[in-house]
LOROGU-752728 format. One line per field, with one value per residue: residue number from 0; residue in three letters; z, x, y of N, C-alpha, C, O, CB in turn. Coordinates in steps of 0.001 Angstrom, whole numbers, plus 500000, padded with zeros to 6 digits. Glycine has a CB too. Example, Ala and Ser with C-alpha at 12.3 -4.5 7.8 and 13.67 -1.06 7.14 Angstrom:
<sites>
n (0 | 1)
res (ala | ser)
nup (507800 | 507080)
neast (513190 | 512850)
nnorth (494310 | 497750)
caup (507800 | 507140)
caeast (512300 | 513670)
canorth (495500 | 498940)
cup (507800 | 507870)
ceast (513200 | 512900)
cnorth (496700 | 500030)
oup (508465 | 508039)
oeast (514236 | 513409)
onorth (496681 | 501138)
cbup (509046 | 505725)
cbeast (511308 | 514084)
cbnorth (495527 | 499402)
</sites>
This chain:
<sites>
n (0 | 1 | 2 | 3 | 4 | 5 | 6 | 7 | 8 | 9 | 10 | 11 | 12 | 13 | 14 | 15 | 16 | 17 | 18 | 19 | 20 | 21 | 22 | 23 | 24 | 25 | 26 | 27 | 28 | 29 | 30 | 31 | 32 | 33 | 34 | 35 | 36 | 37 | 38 | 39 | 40 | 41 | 42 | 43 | 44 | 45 | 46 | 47 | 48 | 49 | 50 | 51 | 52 | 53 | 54 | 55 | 56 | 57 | 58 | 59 | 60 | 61 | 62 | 63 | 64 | 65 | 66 | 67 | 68 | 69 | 70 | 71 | 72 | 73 | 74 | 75 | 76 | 77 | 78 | 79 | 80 | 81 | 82 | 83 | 84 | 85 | 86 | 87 | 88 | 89 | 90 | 91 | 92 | 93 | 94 | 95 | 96 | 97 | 98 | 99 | 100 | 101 | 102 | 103 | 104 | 105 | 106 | 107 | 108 | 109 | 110 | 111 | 112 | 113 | 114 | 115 | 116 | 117 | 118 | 119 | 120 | 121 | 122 | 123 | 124 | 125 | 126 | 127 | 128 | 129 | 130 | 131 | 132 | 133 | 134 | 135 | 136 | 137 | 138 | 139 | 140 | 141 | 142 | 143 | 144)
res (unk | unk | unk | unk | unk | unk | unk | unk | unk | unk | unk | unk | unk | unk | unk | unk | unk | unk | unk | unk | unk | unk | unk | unk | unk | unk | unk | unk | unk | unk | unk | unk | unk | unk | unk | unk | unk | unk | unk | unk | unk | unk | unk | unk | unk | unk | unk | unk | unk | unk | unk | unk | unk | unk | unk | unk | unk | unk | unk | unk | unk | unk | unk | unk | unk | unk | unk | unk | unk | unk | unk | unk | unk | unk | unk | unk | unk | unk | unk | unk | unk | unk | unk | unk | unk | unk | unk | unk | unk | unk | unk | unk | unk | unk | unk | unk | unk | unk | unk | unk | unk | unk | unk | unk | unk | unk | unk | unk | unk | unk | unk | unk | unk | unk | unk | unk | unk | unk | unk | unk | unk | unk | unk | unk | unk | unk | unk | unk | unk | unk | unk | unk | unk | unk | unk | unk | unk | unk | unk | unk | unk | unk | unk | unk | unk)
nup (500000 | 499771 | 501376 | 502347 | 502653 | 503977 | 506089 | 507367 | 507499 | 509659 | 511506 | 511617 | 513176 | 511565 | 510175 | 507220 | 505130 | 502229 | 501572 | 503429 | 502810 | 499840 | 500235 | 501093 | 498819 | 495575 | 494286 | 492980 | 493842 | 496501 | 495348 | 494164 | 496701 | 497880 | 495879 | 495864 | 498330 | 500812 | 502337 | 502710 | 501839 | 503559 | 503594 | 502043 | 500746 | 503308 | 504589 | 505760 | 507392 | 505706 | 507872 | 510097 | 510245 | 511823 | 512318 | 512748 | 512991 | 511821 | 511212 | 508685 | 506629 | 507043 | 505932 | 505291 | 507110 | 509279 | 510212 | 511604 | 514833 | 517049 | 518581 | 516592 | 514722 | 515322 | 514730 | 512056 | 511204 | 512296 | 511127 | 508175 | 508569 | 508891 | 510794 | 510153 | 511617 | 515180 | 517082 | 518658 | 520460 | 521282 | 520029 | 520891 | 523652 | 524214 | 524106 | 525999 | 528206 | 529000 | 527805 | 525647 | 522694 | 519659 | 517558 | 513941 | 515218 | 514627 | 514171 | 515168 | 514027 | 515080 | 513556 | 511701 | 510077 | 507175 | 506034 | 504094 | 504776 | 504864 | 506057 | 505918 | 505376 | 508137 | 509118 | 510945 | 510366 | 512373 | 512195 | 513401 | 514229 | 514550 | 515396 | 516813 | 515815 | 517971 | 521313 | 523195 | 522590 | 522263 | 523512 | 523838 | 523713 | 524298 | 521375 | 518075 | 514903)
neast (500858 | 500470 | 503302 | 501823 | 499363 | 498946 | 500212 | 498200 | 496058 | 497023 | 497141 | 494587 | 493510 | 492713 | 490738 | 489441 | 488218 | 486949 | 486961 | 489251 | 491662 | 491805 | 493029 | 495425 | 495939 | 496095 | 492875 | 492877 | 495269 | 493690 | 491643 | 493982 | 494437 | 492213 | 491731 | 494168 | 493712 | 494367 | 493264 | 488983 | 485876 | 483777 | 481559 | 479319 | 482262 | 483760 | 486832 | 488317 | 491198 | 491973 | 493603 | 491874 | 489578 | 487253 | 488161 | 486968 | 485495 | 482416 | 482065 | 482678 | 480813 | 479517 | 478929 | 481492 | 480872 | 479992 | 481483 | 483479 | 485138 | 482689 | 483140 | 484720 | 482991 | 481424 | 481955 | 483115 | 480354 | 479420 | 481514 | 480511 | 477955 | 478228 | 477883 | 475113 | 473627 | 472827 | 474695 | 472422 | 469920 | 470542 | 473344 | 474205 | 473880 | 476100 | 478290 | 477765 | 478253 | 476580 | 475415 | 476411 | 477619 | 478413 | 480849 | 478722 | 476444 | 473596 | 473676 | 473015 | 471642 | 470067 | 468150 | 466952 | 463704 | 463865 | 467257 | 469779 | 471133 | 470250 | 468768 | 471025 | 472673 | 473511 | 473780 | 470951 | 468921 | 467281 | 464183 | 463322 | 460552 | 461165 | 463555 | 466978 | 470195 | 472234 | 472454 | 469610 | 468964 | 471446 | 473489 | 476979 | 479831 | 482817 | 484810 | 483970 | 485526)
nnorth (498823 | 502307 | 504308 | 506613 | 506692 | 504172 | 505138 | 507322 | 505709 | 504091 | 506295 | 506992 | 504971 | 502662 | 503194 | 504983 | 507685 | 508241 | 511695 | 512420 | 510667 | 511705 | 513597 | 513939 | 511788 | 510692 | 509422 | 507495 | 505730 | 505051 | 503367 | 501545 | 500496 | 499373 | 497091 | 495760 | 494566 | 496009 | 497525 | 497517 | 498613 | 499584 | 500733 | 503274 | 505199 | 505208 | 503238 | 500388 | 499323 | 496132 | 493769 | 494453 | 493271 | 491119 | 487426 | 485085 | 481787 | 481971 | 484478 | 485335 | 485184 | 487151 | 490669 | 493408 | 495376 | 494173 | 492285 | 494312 | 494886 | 495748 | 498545 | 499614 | 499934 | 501403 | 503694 | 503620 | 503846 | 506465 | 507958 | 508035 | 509011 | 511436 | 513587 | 513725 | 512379 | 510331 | 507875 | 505384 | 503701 | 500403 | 500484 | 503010 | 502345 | 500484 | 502164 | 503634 | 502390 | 500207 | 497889 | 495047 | 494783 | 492919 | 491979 | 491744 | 492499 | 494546 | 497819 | 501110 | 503799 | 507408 | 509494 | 512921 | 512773 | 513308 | 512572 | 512618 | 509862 | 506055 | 502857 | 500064 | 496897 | 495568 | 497967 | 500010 | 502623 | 504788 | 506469 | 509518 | 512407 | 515898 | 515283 | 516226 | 516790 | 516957 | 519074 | 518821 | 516238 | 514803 | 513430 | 513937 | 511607 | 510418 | 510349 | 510365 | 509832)
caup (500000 | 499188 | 502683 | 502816 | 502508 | 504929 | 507624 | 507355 | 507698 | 510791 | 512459 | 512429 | 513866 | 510584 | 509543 | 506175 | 504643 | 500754 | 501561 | 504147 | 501649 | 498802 | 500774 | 500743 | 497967 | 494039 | 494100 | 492331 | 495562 | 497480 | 494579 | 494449 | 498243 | 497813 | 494613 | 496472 | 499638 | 501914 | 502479 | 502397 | 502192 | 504690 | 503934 | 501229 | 501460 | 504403 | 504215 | 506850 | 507118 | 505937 | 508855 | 511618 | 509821 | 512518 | 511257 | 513864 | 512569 | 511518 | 511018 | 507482 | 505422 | 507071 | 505391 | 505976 | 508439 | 510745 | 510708 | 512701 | 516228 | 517767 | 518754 | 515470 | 513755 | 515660 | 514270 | 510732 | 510793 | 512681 | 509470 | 506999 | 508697 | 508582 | 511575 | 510442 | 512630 | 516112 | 517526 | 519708 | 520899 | 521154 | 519868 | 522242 | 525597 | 524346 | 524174 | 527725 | 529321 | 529394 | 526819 | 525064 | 521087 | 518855 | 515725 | 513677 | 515672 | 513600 | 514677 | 515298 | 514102 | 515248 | 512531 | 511572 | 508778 | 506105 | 505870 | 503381 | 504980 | 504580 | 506855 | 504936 | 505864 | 509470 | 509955 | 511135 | 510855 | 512916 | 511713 | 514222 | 513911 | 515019 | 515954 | 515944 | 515905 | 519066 | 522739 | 524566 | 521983 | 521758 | 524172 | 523371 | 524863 | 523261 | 519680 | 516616 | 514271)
caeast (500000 | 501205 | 503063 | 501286 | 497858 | 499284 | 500582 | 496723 | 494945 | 497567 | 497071 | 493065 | 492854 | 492675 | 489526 | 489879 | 487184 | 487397 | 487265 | 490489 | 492395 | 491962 | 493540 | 497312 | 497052 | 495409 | 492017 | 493522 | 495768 | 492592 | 491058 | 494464 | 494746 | 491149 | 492120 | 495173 | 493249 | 494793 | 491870 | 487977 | 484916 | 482558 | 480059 | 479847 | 482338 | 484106 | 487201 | 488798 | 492054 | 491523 | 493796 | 491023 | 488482 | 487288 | 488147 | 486464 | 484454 | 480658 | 481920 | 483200 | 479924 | 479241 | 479199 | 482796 | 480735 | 479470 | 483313 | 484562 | 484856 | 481763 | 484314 | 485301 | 481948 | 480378 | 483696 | 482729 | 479022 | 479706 | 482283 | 479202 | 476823 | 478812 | 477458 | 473505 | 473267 | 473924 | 474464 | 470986 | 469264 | 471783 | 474546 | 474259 | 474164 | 477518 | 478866 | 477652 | 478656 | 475022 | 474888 | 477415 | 477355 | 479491 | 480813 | 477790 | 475184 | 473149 | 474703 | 471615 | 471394 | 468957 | 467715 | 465880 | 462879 | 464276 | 467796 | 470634 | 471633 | 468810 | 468965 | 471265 | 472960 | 474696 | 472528 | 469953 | 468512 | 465644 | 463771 | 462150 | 460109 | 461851 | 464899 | 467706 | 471378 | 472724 | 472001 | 469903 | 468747 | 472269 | 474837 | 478675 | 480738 | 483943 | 485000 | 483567 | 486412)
canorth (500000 | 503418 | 504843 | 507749 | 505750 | 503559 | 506141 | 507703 | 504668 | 503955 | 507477 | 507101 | 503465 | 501782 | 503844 | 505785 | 508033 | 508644 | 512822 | 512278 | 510322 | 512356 | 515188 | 513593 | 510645 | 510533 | 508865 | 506061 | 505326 | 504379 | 502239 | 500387 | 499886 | 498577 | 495938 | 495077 | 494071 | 496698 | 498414 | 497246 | 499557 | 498961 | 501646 | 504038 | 506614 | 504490 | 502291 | 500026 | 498262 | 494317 | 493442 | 494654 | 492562 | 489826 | 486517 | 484235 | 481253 | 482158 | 485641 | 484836 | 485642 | 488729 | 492157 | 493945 | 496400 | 493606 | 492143 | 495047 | 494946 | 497086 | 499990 | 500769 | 499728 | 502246 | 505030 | 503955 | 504592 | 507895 | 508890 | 507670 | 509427 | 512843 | 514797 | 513817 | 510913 | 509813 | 506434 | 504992 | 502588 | 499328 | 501156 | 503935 | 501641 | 499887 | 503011 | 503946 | 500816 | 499201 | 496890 | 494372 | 494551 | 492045 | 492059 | 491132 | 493151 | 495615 | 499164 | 501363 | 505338 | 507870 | 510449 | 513369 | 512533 | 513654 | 512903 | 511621 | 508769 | 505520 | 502058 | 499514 | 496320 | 496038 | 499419 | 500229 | 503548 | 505037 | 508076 | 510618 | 513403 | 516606 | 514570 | 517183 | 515734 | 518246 | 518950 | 517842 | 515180 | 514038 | 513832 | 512994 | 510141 | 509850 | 510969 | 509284 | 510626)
cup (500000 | 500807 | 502956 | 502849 | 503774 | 506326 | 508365 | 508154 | 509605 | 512201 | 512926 | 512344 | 512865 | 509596 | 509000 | 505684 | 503044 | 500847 | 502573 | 503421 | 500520 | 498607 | 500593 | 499693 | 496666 | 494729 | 494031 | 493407 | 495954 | 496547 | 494505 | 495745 | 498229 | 497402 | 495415 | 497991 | 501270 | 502755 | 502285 | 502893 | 503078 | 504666 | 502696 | 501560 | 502544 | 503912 | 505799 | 506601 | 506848 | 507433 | 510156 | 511515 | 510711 | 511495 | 511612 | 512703 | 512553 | 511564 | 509435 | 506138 | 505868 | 506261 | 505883 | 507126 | 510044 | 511312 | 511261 | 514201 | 516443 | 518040 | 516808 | 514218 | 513868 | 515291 | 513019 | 510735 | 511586 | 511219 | 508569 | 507322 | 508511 | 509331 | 511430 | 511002 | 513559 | 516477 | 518270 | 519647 | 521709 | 521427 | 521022 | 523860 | 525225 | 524308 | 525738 | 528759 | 529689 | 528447 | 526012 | 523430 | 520721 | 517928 | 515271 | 514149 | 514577 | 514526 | 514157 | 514969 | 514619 | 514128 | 512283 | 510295 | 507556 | 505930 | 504594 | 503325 | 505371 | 505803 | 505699 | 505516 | 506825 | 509886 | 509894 | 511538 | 511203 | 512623 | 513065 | 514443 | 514771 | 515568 | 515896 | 516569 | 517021 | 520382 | 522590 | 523817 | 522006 | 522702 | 523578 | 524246 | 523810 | 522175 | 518850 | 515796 | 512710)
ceast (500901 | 501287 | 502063 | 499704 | 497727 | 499736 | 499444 | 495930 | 495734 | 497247 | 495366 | 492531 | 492318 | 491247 | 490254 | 488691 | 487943 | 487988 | 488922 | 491533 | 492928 | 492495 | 494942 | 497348 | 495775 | 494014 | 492344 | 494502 | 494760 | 491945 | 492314 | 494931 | 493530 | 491638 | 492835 | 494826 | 494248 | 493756 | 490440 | 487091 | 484121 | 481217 | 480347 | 480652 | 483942 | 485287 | 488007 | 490002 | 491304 | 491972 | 492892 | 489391 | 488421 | 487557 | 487803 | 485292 | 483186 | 480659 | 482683 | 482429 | 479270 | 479636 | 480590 | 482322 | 480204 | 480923 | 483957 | 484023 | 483499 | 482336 | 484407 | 484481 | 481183 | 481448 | 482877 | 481626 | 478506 | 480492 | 481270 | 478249 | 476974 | 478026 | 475468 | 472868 | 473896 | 473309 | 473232 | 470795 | 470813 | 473308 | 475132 | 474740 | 475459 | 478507 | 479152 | 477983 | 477828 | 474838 | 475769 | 477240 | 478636 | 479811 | 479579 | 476587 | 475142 | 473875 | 473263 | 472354 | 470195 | 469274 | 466925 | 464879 | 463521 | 465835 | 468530 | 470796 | 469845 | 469813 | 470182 | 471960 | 473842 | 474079 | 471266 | 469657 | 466999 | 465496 | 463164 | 462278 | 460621 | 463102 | 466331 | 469494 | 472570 | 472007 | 470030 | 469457 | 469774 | 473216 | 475866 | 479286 | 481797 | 483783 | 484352 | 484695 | 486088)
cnorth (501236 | 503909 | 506218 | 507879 | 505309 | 504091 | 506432 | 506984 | 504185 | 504900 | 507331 | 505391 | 502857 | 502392 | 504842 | 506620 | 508672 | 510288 | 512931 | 511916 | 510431 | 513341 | 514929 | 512871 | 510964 | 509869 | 507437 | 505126 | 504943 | 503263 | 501463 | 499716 | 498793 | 497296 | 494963 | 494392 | 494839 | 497365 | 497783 | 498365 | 499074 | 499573 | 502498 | 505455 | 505766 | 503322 | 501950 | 499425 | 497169 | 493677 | 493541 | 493987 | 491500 | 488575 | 484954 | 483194 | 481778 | 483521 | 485749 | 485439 | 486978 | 489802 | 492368 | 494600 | 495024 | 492267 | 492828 | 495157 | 496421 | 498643 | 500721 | 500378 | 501266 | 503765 | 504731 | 504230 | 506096 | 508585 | 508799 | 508647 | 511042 | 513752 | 514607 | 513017 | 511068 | 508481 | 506274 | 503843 | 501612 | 500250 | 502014 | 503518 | 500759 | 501391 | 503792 | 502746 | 500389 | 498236 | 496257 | 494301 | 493820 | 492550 | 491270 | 492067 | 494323 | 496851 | 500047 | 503325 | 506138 | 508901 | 511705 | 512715 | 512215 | 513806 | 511969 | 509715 | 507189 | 503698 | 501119 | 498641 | 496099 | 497567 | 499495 | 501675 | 503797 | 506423 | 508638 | 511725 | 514420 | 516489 | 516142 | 516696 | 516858 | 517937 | 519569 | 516895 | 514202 | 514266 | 512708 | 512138 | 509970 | 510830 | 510411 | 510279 | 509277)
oup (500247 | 501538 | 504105 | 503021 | 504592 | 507412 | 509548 | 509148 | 510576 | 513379 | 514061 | 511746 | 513162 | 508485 | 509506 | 505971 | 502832 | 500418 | 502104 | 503292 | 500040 | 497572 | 499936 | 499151 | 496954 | 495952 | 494814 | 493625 | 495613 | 497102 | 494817 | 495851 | 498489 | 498225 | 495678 | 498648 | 502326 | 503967 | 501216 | 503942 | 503146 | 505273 | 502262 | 502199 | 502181 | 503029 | 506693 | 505496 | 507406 | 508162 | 511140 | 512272 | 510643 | 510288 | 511026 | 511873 | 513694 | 511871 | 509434 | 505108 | 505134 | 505886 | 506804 | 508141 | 511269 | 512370 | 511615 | 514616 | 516078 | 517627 | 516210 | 513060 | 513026 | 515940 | 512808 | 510066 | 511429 | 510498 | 508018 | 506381 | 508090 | 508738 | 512219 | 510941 | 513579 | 516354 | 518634 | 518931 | 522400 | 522406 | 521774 | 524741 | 526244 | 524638 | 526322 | 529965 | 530850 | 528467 | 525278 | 523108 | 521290 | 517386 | 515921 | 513287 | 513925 | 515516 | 513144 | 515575 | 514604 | 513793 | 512836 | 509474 | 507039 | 505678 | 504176 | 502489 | 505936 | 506114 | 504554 | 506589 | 506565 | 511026 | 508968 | 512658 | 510707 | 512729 | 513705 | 514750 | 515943 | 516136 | 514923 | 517719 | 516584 | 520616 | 521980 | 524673 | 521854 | 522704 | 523159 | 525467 | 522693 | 522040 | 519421 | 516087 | 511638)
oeast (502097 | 500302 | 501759 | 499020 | 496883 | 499611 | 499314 | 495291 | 494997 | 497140 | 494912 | 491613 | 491232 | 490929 | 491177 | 487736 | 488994 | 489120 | 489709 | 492431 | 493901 | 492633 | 495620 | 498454 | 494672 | 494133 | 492127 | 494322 | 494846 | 491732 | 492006 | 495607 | 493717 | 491954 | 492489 | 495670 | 494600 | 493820 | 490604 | 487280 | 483927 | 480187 | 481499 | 480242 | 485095 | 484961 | 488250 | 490042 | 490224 | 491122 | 493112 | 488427 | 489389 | 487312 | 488185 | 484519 | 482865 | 479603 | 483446 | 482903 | 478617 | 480808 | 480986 | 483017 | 480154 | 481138 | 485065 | 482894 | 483508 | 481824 | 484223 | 484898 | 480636 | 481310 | 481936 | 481538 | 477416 | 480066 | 481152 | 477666 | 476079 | 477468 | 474664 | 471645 | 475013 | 472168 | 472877 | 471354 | 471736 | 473997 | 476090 | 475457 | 475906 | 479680 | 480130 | 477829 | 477914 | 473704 | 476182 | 476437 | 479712 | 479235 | 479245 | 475751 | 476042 | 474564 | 472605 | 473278 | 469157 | 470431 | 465840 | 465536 | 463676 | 466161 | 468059 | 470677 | 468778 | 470998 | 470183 | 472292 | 475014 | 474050 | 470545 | 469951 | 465963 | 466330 | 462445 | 463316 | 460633 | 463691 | 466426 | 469729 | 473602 | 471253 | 469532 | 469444 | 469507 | 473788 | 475824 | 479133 | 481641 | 482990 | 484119 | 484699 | 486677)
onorth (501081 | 504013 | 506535 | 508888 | 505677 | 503525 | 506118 | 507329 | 504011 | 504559 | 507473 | 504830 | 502360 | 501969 | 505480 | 505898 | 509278 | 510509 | 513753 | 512748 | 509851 | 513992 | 515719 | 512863 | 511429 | 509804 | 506512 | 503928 | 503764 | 502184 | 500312 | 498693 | 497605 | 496437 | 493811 | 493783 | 494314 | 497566 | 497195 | 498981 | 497860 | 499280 | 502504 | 506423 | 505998 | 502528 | 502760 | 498884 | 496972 | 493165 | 492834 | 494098 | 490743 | 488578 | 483941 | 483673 | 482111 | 484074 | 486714 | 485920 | 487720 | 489806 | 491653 | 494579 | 495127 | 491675 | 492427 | 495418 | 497596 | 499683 | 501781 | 500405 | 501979 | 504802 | 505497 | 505260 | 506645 | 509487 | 509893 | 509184 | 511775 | 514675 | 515104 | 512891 | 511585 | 508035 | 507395 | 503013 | 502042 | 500539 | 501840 | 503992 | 500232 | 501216 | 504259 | 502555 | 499989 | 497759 | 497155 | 493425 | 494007 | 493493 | 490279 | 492340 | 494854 | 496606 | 499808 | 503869 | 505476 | 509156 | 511525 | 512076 | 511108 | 514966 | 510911 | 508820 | 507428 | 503576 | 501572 | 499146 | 496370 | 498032 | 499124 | 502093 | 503352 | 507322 | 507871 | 512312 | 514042 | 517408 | 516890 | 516328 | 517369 | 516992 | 520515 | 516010 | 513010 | 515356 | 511551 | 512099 | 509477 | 511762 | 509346 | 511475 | 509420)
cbup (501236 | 497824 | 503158 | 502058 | 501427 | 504448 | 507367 | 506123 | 505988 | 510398 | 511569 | 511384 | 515037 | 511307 | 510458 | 505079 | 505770 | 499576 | 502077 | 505122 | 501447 | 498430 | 502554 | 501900 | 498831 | 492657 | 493212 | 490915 | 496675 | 498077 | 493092 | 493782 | 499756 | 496976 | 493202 | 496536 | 499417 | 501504 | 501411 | 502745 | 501206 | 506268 | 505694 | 500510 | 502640 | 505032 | 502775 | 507519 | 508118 | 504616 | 508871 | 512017 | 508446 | 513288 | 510632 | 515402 | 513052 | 512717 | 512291 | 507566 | 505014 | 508060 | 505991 | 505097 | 507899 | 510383 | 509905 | 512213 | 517100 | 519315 | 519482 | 515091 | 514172 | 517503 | 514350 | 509824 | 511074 | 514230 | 508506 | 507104 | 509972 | 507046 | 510647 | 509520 | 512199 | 517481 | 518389 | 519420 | 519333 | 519310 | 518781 | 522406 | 526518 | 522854 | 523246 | 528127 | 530615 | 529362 | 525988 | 525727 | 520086 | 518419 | 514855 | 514208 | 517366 | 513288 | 513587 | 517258 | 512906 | 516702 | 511961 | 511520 | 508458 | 505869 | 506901 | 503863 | 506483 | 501917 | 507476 | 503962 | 505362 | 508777 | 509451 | 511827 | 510189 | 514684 | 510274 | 515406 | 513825 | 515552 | 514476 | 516315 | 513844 | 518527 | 523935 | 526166 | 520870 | 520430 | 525991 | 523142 | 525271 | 522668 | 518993 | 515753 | 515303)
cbeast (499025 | 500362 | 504431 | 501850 | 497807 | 500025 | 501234 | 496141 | 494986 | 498785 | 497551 | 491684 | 491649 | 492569 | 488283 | 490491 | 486328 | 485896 | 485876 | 490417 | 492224 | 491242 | 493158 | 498299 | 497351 | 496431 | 491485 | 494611 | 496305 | 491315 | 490347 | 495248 | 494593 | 490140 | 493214 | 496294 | 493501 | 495688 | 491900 | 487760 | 484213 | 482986 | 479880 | 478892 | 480268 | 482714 | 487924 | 487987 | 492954 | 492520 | 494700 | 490843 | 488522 | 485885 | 489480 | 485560 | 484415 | 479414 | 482485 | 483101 | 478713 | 479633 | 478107 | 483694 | 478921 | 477433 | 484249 | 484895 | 486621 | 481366 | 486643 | 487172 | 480917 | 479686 | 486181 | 482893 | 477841 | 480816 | 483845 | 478372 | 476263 | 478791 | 478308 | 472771 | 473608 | 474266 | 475583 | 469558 | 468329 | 471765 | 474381 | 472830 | 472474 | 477891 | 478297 | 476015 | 479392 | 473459 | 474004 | 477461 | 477148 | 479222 | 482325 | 477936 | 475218 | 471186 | 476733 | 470618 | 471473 | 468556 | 467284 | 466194 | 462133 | 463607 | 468042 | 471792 | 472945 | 468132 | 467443 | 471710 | 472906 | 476776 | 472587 | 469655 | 468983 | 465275 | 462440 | 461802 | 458893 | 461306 | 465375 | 467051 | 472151 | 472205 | 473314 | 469127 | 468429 | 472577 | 474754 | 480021 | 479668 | 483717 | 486310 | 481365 | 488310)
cbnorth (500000 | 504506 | 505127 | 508746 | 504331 | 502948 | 507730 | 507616 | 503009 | 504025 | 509155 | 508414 | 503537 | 500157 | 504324 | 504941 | 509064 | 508518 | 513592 | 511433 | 509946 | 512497 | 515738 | 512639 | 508346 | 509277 | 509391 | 506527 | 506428 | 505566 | 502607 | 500378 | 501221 | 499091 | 496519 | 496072 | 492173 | 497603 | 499537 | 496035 | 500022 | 499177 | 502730 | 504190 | 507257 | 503862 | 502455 | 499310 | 497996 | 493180 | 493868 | 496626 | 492150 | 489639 | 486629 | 485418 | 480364 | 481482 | 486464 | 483278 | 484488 | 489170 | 493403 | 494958 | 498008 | 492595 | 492095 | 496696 | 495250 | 496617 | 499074 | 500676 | 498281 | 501917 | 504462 | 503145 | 503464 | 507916 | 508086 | 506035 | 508901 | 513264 | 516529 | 513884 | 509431 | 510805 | 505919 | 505559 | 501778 | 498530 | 501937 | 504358 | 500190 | 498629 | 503583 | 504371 | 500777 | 500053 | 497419 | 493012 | 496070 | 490844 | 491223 | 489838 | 493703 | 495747 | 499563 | 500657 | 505757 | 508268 | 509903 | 514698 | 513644 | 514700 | 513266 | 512125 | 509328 | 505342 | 501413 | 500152 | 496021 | 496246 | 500863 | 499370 | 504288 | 504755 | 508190 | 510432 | 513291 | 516948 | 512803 | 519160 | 515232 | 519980 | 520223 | 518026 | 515469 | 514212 | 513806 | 513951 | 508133 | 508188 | 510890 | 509284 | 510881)
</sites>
């Protein structure tokens, strides 16, 4: 993989986003990290090291997003969601130290109505009405970077 792909992807915990990537290396750098199996997308938009891909029996035919550890499942569908989502339900209480999620578990968003981002495999988004992605609807715990 190209070092300066590879430094990137090192500095933010193996999570890559196409707009981050495109800032130090060609385009074409990230499609051959992809090819070359350095890199897998997990989401649109979203790429992960292969190396942090679980590789545990009966986690094999999973999606790439429900192969990453919970921690840094719940990092990539924070980068995907780009500020118009926050984590809930499930998601939320592993984050707060109430609730155990795997690799494999759906990874839960909350939403307003009307936004970009739509439910899609390994997510689950929830719509609601007046939802607004800020205080006091939303409190922070940690970074999502």
């Amino acid at each position: 993989m190209n070092e300066v792909l590879r430094d990137l992807a090192r500095r933010s915990g193996g999570l890559v986003t196409r707009a981050m990537a495109t800032q130090v290396v060609p385009p074409w750098t990230l499609q051959h990290a992809c090819a070359a199996g350095h890199l897998v997308r997990v989401l649109p938009e979203v790429f992960v090291a292969t190396d942090l891909l679980v590789g545990e029996a009966g986690h094999a035919t999973l999606p790439a997003l429900g192969r990453l550890h919970p921690a840094l499942g719940h990092r990539a569908v924070c980068a995907w969601a780009g500020g118009r989502a926050a984590l809930s339900h499930l998601s939320a209480l592993h984050v707060w130290g109430l609730h155990r999620q795997r690799a494999g578990d759906v990874l839960h968003l909350s939403a307003p109505v009307n936004p970009a981002i739509r439910t899609r495999p390994g997510v689950r988004v929830h719509r609601r009405q007046g939802f607004v992605v800020g205080p006091p609807q939303v409190v922070r715990r940690g970074a999502c970077r």
